[in-house]
KETORZA-939434 format. One record per residue (C-alpha): residue in three letters; x, y, z. Coordinates in pm, whole numbers, plus 50000, padded with zeros to 5 digits. Layout:
BEGIN
 rest     u     v     w
  Ala     X     Y     Z
...
//
This chain:
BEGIN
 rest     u     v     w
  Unk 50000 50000 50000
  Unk 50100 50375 49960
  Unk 50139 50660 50223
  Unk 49860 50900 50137
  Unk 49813 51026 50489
  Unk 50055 51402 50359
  Unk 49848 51442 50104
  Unk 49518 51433 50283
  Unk 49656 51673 50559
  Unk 49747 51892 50231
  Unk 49377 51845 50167
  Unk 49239 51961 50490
  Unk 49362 52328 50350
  Unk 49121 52301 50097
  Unk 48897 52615 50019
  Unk 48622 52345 49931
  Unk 48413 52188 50243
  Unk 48364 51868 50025
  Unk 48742 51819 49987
  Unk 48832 51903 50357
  Unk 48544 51655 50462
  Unk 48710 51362 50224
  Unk 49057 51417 50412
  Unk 48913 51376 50788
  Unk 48719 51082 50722
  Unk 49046 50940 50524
  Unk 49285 51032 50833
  Unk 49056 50896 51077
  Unk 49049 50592 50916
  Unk 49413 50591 50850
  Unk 49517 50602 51208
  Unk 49843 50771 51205
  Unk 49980 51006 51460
  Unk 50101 51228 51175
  Unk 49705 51324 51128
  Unk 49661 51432 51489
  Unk 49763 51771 51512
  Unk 49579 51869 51198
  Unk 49267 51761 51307
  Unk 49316 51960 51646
  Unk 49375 52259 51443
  Unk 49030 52206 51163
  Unk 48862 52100 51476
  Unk 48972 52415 51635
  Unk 48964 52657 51350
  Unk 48746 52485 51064
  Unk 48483 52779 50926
  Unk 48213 52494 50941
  Unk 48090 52376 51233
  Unk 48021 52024 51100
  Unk 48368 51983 50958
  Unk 48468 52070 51370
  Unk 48265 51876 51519
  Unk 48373 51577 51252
  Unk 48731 51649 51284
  Unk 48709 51613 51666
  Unk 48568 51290 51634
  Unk 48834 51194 51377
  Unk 49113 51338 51613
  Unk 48956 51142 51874
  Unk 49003 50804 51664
  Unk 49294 50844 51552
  Unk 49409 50891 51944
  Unk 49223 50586 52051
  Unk 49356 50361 51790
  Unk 49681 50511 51818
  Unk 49697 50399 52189
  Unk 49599 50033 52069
  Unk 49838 50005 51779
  Unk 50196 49924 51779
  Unk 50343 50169 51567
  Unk 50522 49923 51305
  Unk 50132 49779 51281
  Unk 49998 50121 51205
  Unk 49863 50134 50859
  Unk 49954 50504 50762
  Unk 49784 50474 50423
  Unk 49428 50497 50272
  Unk 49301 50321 50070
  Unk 49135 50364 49698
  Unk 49327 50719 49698
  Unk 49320 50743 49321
  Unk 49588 50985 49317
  Unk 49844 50747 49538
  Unk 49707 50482 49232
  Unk 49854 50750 48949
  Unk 50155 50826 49103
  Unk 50278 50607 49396
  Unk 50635 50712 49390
  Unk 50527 51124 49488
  Unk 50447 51270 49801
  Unk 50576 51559 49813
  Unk 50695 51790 49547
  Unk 51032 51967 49520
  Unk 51031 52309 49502
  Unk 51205 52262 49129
  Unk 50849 52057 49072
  Unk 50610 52347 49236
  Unk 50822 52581 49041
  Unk 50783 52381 48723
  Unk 50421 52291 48803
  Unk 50354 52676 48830
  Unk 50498 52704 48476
  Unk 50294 52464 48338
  Unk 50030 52593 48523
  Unk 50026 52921 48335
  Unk 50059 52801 48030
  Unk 49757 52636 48107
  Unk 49540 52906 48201
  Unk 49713 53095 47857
  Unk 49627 52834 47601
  Unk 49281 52834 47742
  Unk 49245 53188 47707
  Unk 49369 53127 47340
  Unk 49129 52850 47270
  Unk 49377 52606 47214
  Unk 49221 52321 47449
  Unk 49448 52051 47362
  Unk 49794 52238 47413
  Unk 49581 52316 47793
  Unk 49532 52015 47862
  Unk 49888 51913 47815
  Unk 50019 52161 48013
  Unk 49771 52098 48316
  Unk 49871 51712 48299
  Unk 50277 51823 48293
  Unk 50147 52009 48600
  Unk 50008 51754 48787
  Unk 50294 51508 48743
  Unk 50525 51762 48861
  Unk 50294 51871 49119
  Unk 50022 51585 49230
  Unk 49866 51816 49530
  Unk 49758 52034 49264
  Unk 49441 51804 49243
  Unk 49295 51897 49605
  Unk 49351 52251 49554
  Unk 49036 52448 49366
  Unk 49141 52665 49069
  Unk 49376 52365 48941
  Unk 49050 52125 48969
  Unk 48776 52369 48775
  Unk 48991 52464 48494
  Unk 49024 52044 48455
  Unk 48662 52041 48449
  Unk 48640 52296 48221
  Unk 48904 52197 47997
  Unk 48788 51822 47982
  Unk 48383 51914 47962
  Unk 48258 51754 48300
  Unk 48077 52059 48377
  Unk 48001 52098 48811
  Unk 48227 51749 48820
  Unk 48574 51828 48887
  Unk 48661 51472 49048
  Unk 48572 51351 48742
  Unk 48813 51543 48553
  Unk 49111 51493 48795
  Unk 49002 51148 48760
  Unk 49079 51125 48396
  Unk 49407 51271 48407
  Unk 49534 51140 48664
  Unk 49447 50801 48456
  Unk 49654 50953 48179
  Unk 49967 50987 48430
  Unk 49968 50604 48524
  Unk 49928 50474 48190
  Unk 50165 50741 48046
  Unk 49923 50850 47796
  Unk 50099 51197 47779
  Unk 50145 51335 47416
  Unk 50266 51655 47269
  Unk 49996 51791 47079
  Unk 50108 51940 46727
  Unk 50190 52316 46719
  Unk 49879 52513 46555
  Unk 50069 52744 46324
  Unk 49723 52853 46161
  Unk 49398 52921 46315
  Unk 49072 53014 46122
  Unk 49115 53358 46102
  Unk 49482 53298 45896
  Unk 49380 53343 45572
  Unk 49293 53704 45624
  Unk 49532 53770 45912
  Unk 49786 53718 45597
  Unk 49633 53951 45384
  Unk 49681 54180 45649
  Unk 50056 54084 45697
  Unk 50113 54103 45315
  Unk 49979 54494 45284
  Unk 50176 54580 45574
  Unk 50498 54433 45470
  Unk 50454 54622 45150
  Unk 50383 54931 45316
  Unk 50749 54838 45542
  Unk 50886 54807 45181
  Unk 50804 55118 45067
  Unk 50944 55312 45385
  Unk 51245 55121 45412
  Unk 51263 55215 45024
  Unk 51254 55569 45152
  Unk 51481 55551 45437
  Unk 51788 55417 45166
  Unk 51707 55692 44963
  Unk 51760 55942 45223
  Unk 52068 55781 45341
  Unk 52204 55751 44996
  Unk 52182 56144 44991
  Unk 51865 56176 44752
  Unk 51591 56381 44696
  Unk 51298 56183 44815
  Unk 51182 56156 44422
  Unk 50994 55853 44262
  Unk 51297 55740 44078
  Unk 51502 55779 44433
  Unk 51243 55542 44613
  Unk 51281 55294 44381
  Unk 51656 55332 44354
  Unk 51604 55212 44722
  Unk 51375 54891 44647
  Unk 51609 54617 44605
  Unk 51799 54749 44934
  Unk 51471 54745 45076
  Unk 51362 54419 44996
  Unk 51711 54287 45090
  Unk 51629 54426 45471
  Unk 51272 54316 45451
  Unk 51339 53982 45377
  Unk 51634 53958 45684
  Unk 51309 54094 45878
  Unk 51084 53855 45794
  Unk 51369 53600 45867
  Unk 51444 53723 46186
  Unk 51050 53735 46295
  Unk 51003 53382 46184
  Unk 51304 53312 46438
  Unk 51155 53509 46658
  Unk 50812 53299 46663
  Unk 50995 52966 46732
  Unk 51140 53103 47041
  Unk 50879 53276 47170
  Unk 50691 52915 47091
  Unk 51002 52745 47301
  Unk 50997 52993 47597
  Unk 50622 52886 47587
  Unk 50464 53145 47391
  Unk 50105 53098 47260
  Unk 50026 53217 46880
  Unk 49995 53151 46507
  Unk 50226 53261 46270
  Unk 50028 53491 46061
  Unk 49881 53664 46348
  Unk 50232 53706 46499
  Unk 50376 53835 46188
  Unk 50104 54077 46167
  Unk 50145 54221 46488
  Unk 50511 54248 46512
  Unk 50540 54413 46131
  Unk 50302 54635 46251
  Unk 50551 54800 46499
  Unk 50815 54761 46282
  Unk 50628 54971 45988
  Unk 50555 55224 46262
  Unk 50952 55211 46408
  Unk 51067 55264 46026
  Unk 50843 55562 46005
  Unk 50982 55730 46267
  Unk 51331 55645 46154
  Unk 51219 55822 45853
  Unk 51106 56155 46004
  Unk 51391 56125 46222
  Unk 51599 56129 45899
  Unk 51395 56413 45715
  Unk 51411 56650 46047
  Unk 51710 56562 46255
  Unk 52079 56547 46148
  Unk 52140 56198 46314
  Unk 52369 56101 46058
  Unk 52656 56272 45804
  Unk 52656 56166 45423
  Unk 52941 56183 45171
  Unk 52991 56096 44833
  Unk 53326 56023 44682
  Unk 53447 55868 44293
  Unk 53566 55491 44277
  Unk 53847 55440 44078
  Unk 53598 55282 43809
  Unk 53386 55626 43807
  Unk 53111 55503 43991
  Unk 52961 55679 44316
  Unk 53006 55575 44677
  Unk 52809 55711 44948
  Unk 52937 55657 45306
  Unk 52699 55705 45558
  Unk 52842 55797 45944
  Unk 52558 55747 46212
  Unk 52538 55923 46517
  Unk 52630 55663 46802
  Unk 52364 55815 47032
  Unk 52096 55832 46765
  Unk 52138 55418 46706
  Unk 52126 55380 47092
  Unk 51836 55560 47116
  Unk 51659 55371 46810
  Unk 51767 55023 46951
  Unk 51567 55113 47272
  Unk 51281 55253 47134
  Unk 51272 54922 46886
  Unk 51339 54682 47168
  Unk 51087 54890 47399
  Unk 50819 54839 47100
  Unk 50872 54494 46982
  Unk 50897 54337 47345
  Unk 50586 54457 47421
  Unk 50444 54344 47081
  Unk 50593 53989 47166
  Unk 50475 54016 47511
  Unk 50100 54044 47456
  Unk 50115 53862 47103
  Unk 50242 53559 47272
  Unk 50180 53590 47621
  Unk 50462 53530 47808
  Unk 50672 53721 48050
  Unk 50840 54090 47970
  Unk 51210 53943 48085
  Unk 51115 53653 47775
  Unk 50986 53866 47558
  Unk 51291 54102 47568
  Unk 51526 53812 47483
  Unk 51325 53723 47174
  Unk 51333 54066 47025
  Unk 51710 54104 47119
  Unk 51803 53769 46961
  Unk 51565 53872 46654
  Unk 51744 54214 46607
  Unk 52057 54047 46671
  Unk 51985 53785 46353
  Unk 51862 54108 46180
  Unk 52162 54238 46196
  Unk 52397 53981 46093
  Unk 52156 53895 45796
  Unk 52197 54249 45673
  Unk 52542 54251 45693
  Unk 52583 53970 45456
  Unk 52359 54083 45231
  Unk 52562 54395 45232
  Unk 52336 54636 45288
  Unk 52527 54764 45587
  Unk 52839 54807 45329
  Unk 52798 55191 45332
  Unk 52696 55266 45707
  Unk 52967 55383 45959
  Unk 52846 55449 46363
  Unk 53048 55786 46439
//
């Protein structure tokens, strides 16, 4: 047999009267010592007067048969405890399993919010197994009843997971990279990254020292597109990080919302451009007679754009994909980072010196 008597004393701080009744009948049958002070203290304490007045008894049994019992004959177990039947090798957690239980926890709730009931369900199982007292305490035994349809019967829906966790019927569900709202969620995406286009088109014109002219803007498309495409790369990367970290999203409605603040961080780079003298541009002959415009950037003007585009994207990332500001920052960093390197070897950063 198992030792379930920790758990039901975990149980007795259980907000639900139902729960907290199960654990003092289960300790007064149990007959261990261990259950003796806990009873006292529901007895003393309990917000029901019935629980009291049943916890006394219990406390009162558990005395007698304690005084009757030799201790190596005490049984100091309970039986039919379906959770002890899941998981017979856990009592009590480690805090790296509460901590990890928490995690998965949250996840939880945030792929319910979503709509994504399978990924929930997962992530509420993961959080049981690291975590099995999470099945006498409330919130952790609703959202299974929501989650798994049993309505007003939450035992019923611990009961079914917990059957899961002993037969080790645990698998990853597949990662929903579209939803039903993609198709036009991409539309969306495509417009905007041809509006990006178009500014970035702008921005290389003004660096390259031109009037901003319709022949200048396009001068500055295949730059553009160069850039936009190391964009798109790095946002892609960005997604299957955020996904790792344990983001919750779709592709096109990620890409939407982060080229959204990138179109609106290029426009200001833009009018920064037109209106402020962040950066010096010269012109000088190549031996073969062609033009080459160096560009020197002011160091403080870069600073200041890389913390207004971090500042932007993380909290893009953040509420796109719902996980934590500290996360979200890494993503964007490690996205800019890829940006960056991308656009060097595509040489579009050939011509641009920080001063």
């Amino acid at each position: 047999m198992v030792d379930t008597v920790k758990r039901y004393i975990f149980q007795l701080q259980s907000l639900e009267p139902k729960l907290r009744r199960e654990a003092i009948v289960a300790l007064s049958q149990a007959g261990d010592e261990r259950a003796v002070e806990p009873l006292k203290r529901i007895a003393a304490n309990d917000p029901d007067p019935e629980l009291r007045a049943l916890a006394a008894d219990a406390e009162q049994r558990v005395e007698r048969e304690r005084n009757f019992l030799i201790p190596e004959q005490s049984t100091a177990h309970v039986p039919n405890d379906r959770l002890a039947l899941a998981m017979p090798g856990r009592i009590e957690p480690t805090a790296r399993d509460k901590r990890l239980a928490q995690q998965h926890l949250h996840q939880t709730f945030t792929f319910s919010d979503a709509g994504n009931r399978e990924h929930a369900v997962y992530h509420l199982t993961l959080a049981i197994q690291h975590n099995p007292l999470l099945v006498y305490e409330k919130p952790a035994r609703f959202l299974a009843a929501d989650l798994m349809g049993a309505g007003d019967a939450p035992q019923q829906a611990i009961d079914v997971l917990l059957k899961r966790i002993k037969e080790g019927d645990i698998q990853v569900p597949p990662l929903r990279l579209m939803d039903a709202d993609s198709r036009q969620t991409i539309e969306r995406a495509a417009l905007i990254a041809f509006a990006l286009l178009l500014v970035m088109a702008v921005i290389f014109a003004q660096l390259a020292g031109k009037p901003l002219t319709l022949s200048a803007i396009l001068y500055g498309i295949p730059q553009a597109l160069l850039g936009l495409l190391s964009l798109v790369f790095a946002d892609l990367l960005m997604f299957v990080v955020a996904i790792m970290l344990g983001g919750v999203s779709t592709v096109p409605r990620f890409l939407n919302g982060v080229l959204v603040a990138q179109l609106a961080i290029a426009a200001l780079v833009a009018a920064t451009i037109a209106f402020v003298p962040v950066a010096s541009i010269s012109t000088s002959k190549l031996a073969d007679g062609s033009n080459f415009t160096l560009v020197t950037a002011n160091t403080f003007s870069l600073l200041a754009a890389f913390s207004v585009n971090v500042f932007v994207q993380t909290t893009v990332v953040y509420r796109a994909m719902k996980i934590t500001t500290d996360k979200a920052m890494l993503t964007v960093i490690l996205g800019m980072a890829v940006t960056l390197i991308a656009a060097e070897f595509s040489g579009i950063l050939q011509t641009i010196r920080i001063g």
